[in-house]
C-alpha positions in Angstrom: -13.8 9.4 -16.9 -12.6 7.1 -14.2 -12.8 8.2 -10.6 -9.5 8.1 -8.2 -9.8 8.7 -4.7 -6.3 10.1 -3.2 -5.3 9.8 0.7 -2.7 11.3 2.4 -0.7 12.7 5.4 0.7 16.1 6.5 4.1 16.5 7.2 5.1 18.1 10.7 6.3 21.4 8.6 3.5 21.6 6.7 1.0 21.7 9.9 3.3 24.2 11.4 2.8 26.6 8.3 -1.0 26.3 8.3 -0.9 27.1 12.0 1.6 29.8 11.2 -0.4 30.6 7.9 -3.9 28.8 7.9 -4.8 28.7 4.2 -7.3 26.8 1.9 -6.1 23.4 1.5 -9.3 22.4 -0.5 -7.8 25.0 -3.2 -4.5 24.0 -3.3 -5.6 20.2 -4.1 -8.2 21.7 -6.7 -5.4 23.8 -8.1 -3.1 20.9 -9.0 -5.8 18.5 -10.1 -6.8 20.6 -12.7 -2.9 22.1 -13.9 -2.4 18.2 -14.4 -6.0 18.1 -16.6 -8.0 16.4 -13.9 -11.5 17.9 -12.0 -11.7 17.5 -8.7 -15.2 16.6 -7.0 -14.6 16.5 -3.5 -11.7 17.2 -1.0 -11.9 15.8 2.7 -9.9 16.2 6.0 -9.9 13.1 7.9 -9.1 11.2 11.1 -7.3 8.0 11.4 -4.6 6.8 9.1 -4.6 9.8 7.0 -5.4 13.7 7.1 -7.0 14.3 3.8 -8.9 12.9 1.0 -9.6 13.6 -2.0 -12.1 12.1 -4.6 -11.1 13.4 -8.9 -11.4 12.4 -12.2 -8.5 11.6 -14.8 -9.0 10.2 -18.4 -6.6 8.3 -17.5 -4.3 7.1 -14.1 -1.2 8.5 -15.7 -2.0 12.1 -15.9 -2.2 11.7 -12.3 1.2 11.2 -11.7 2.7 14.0 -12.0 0.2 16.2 -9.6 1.1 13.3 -7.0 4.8 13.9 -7.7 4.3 18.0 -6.9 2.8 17.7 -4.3 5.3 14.4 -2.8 8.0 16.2 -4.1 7.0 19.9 -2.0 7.6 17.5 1.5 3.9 18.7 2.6 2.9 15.2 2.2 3.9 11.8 2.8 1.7 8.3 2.4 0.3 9.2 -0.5 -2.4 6.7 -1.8 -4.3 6.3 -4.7 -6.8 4.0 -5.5 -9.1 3.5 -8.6 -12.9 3.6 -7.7 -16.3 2.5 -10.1 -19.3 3.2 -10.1 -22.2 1.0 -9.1 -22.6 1.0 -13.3 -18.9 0.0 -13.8 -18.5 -2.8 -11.4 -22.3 -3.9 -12.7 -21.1 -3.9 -16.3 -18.2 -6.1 -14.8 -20.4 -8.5 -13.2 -21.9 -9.3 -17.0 -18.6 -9.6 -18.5 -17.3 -12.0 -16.3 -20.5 -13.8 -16.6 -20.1 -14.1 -20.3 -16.2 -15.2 -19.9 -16.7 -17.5 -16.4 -16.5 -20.5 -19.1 -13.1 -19.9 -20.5 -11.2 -20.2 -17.0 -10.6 -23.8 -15.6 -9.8 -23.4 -12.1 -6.8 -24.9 -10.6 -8.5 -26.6 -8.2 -10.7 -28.9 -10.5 
């Protein structure tokens, strides 16, 4: 199943009500994930442009959606990013294809 990896930020509320009310944050992501039929592998706070991270897998990028619009929509979060990620297998088996279709584009520049 494909990989996404999600990023994010706390809202100022939401760090004052795990100061107020420290709680599992790894939970809550893995508790959302899977109500919206996902698994989650790995959940990550981080430094720099965002707080958290977290690495699942969806059959399919739409049955992320609507975990990312619970959690946008609760105001805990804002600069929610998600990107698709492949495996060293996946981008090889890319690599082939567009070896075997390289032929069929003419560039513009020729």
């Amino acid at each position: 199943m494909p990989l996404f990896i999600i990023t994010g930020c706390y809202s100022a509320t939401a760090a004052k009500g795990m100061i107020d009310n420290p709680s599992d944050r790894e939970e809550a992501a893995r508790a959302i994930m899977e109500a919206a039929g996902g698994k989650q592998h790995s959940f990550y706070i981080t430094t720099g442009e965002t707080d958290w991270m977290v690495i699942a897998e969806f059959a399919d990028g739409a049955d992320l959606i609507p975990a990312l619009l619970v959690v946008g929509a609760s105001g805990a979060v804002s600069n929610v990013k998600t990107v698709r990620a492949y495996t060293g297998a996946e981008f090889k088996a890319a690599q082939e294809k567009a070896s075997k279709i390289a032929s069929s584009y003419r560039s513009p520049a020729n």
